[in-house]
FINUVO-27022 format. One record per atom (N, C-alpha, C, O): y, z, x; residue in three letters. Coordinates in steps of 0.1 Angstrom, whole numbers, padded with zeros to 4 digits, always signed. Each point is the difference from the previous one (the first is absolute). Layout:
// residues N
YZXALA ...
***
This chain:
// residues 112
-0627-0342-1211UNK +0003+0010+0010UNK -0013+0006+0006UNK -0002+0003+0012UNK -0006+0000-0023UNK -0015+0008+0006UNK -0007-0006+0012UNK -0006+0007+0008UNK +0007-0024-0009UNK -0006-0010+0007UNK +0010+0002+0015UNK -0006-0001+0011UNK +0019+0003-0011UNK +0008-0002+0011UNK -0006+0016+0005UNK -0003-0001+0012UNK +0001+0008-0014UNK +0000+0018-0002UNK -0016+0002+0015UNK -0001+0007+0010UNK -0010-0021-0018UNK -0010+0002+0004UNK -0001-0008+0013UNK -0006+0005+0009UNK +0011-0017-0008UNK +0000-0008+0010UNK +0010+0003+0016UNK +0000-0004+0012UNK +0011+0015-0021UNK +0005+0009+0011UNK -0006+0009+0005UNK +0004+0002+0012UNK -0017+0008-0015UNK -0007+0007+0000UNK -0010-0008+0012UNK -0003+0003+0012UNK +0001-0007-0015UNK -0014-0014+0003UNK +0001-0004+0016UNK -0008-0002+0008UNK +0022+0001-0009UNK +0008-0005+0014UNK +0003+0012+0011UNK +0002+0001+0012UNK -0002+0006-0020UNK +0009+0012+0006UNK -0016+0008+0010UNK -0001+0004+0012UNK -0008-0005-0021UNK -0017+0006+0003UNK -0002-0009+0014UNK -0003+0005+0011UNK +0008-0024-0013UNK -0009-0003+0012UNK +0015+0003+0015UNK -0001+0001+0012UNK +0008-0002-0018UNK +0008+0005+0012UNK +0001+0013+0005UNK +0006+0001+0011UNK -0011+0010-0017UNK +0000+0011+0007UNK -0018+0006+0001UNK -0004+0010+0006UNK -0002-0018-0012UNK -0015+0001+0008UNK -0004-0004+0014UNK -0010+0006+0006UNK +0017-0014+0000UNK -0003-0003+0012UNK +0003+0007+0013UNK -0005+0000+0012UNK +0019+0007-0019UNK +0009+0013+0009UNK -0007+0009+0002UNK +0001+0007+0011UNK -0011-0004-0022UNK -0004+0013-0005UNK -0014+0000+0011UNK +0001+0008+0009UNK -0012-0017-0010UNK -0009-0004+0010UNK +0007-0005+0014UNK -0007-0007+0008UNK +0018+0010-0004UNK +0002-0003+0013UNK +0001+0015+0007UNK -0003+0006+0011UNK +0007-0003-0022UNK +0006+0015+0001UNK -0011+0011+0006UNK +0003+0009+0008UNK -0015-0011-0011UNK -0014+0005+0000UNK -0009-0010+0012UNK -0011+0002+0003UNK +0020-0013+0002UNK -0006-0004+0014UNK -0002+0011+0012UNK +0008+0008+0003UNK -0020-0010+0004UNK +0003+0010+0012UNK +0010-0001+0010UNK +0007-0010+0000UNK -0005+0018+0008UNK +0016+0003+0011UNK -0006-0012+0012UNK -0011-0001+0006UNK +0019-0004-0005UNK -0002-0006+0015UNK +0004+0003+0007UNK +0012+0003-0002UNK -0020-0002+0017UNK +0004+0006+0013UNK +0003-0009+0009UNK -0011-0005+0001UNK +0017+0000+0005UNK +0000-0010+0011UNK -0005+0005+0016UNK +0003+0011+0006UNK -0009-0019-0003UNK -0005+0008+0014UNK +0003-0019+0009UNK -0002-0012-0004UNK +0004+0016+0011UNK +0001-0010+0012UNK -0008+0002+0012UNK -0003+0012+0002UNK -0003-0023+0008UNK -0008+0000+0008UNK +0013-0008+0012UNK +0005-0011-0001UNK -0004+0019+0011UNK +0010-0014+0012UNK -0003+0013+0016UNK +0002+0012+0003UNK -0005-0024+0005UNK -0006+0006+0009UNK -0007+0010+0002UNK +0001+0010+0007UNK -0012-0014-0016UNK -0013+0002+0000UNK +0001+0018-0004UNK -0008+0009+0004UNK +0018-0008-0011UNK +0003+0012-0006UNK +0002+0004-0015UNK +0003-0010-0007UNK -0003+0020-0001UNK +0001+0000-0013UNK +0013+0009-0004UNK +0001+0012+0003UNK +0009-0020-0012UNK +0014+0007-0001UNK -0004+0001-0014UNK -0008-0009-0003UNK +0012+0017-0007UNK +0002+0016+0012UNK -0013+0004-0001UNK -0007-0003-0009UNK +0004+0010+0020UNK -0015+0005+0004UNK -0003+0015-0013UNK -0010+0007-0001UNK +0018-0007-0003UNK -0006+0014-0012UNK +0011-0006-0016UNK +0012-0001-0003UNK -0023-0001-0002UNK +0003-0003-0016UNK -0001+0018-0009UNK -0009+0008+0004UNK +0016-0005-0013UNK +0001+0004-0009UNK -0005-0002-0015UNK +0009+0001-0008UNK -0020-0003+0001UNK -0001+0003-0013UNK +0001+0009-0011UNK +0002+0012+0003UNK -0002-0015-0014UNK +0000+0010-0007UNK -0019+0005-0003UNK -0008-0009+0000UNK +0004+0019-0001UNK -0016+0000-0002UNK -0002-0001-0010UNK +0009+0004-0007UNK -0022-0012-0001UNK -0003-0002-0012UNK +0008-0009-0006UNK +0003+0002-0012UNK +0003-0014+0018UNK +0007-0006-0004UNK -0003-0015+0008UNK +0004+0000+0012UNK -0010-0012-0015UNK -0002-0009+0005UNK +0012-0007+0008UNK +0011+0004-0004UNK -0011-0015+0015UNK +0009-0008+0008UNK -0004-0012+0002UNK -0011-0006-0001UNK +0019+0003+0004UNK -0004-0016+0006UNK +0010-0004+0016UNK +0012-0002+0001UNK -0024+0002+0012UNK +0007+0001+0008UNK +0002-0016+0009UNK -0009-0008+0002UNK +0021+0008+0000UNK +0007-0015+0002UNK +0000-0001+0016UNK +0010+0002+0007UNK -0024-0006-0003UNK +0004-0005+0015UNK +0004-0011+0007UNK -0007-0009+0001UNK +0019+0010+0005UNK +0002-0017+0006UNK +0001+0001+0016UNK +0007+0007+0006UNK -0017-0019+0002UNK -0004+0002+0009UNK +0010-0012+0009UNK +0000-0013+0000UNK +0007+0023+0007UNK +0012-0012+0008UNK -0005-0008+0014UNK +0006-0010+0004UNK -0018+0017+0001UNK -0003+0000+0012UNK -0008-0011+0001UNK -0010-0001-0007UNK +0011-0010+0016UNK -0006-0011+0005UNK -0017-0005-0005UNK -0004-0011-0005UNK -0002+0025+0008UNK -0013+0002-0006UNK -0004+0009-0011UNK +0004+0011-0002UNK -0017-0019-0004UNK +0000+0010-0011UNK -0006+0014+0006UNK -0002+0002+0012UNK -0001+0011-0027UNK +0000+0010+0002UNK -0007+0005-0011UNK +0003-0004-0011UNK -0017+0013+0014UNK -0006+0007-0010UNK +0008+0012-0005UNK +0007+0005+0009UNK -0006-0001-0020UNK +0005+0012-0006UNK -0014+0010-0003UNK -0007-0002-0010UNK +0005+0009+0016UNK -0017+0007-0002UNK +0006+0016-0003UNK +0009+0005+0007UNK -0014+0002-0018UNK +0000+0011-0004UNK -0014+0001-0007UNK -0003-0006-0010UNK -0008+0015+0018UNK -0008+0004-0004UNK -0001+0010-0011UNK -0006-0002-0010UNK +0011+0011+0013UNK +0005+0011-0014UNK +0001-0005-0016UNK -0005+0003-0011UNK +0016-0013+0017UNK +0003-0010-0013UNK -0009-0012-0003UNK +0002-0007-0010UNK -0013+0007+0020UNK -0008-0014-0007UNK +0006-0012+0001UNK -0005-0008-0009UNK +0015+0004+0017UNK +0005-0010+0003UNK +0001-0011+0013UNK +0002+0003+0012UNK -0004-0016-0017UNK -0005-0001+0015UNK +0011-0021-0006UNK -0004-0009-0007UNK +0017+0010+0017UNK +0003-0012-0005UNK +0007-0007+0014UNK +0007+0006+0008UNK -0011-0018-0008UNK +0008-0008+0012UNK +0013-0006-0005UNK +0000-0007-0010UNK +0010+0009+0016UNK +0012-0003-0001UNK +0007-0013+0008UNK +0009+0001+0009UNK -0013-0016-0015UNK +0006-0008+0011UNK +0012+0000+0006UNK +0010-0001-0008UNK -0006+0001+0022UNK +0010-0007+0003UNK +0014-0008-0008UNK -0001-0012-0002UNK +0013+0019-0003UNK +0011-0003-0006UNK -0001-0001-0015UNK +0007-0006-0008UNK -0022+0017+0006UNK +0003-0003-0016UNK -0001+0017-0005UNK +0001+0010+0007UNK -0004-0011-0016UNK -0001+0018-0012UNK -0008-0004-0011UNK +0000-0010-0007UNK -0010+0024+0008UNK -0011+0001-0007UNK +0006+0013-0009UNK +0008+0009+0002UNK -0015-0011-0014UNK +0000+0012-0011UNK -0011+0007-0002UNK -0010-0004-0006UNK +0011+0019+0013UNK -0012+0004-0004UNK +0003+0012-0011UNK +0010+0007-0001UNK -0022-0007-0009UNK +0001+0012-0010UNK -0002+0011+0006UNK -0008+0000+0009UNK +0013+0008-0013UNK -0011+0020+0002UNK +0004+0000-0010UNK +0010-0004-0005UNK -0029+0012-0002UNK +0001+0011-0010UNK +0010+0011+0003UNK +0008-0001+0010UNK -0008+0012-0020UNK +0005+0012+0006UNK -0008+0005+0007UNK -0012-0002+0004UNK +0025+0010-0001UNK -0009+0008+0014UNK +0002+0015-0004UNK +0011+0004-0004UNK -0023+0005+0005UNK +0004+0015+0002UNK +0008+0002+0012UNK -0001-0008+0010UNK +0009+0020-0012UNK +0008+0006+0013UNK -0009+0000+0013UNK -0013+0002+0000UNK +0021-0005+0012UNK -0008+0003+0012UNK +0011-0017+0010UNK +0009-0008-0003UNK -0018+0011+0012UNK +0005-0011+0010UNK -0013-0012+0002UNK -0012+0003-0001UNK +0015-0016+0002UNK -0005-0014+0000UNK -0001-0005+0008UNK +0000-0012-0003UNK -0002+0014+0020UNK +0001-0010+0011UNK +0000-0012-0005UNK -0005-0004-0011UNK +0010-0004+0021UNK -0003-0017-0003UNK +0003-0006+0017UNK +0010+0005+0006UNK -0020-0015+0000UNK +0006-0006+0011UNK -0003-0016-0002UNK -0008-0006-0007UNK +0021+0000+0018UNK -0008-0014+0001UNK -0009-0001+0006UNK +0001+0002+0012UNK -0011-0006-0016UNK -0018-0002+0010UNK +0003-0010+0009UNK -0010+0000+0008UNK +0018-0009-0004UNK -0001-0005+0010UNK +0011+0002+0014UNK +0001-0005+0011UNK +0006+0017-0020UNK +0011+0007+0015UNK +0001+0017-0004UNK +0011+0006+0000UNK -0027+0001-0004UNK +0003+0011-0003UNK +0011+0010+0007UNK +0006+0008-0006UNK -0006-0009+0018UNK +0005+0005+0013UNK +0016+0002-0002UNK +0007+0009+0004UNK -0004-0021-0012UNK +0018+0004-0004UNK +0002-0004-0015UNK +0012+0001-0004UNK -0024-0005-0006UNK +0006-0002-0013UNK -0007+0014-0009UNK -0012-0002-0004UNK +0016+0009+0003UNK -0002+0014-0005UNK +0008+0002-0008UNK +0012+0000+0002UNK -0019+0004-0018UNK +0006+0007-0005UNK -0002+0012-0012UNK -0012+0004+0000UNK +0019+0000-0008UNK -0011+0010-0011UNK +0011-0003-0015UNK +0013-0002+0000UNK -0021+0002-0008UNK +0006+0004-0016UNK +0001+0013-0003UNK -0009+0007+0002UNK +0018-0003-0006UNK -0006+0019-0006UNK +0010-0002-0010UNK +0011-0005-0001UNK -0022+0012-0011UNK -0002-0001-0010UNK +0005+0010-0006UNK -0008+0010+0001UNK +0022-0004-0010UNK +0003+0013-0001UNK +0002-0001-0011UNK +0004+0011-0006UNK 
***
């Protein structure tokens, strides 16, 4: 019985360790790029709390995601989605534009 006792134990550890580490993954945001615009143009985080933001770019051509604030600087090809990390962020607001259609892809993170 001690043997059945431990090997249920044993099982029980790797099926609920993986939950446990998912659990403690960062939040994903989705952000979309389509007609040379960014939906939605204002994200929400929590501050002090890392993300991972999910861009997928619908629009014919690709598209830089540039946030200087954030130290970010990523091209987005054409019909696909990039993962970018953020650290945390202290409270405040994040601009971000697409660098190659700043004029209509604008947008900001704030951090609360």
């Amino acid at each position: 019985m001690h043997r059945f006792a431990l090997l249920l134990a044993t099982t029980l550890a790797a099926v609920v360790a993986p939950s446990a580490a998912t659990a403690a993954d960062p939040a994903e945001i989705a952000l979309t790029i389509e007609e040379n615009r960014f939906q939605p143009e204002e994200v929400r985080v929590k501050a002090g709390a890392p993300f991972v933001l999910v861009v997928t770019n619908r629009d014919k051509t690709a598209e830089e995601f540039e946030s200087r604030e954030l130290r970010i600087e990523k091209v987005i090809p054409p019909g696909k989605t990039v993962r970018l990390r953020v650290p945390a962020l202290k409270a405040g607001t994040y601009p971000f534009v697409g660098e190659y259609h700043e004029k209509t892809a604008q947008g900001r993170i704030i951090a609360e």
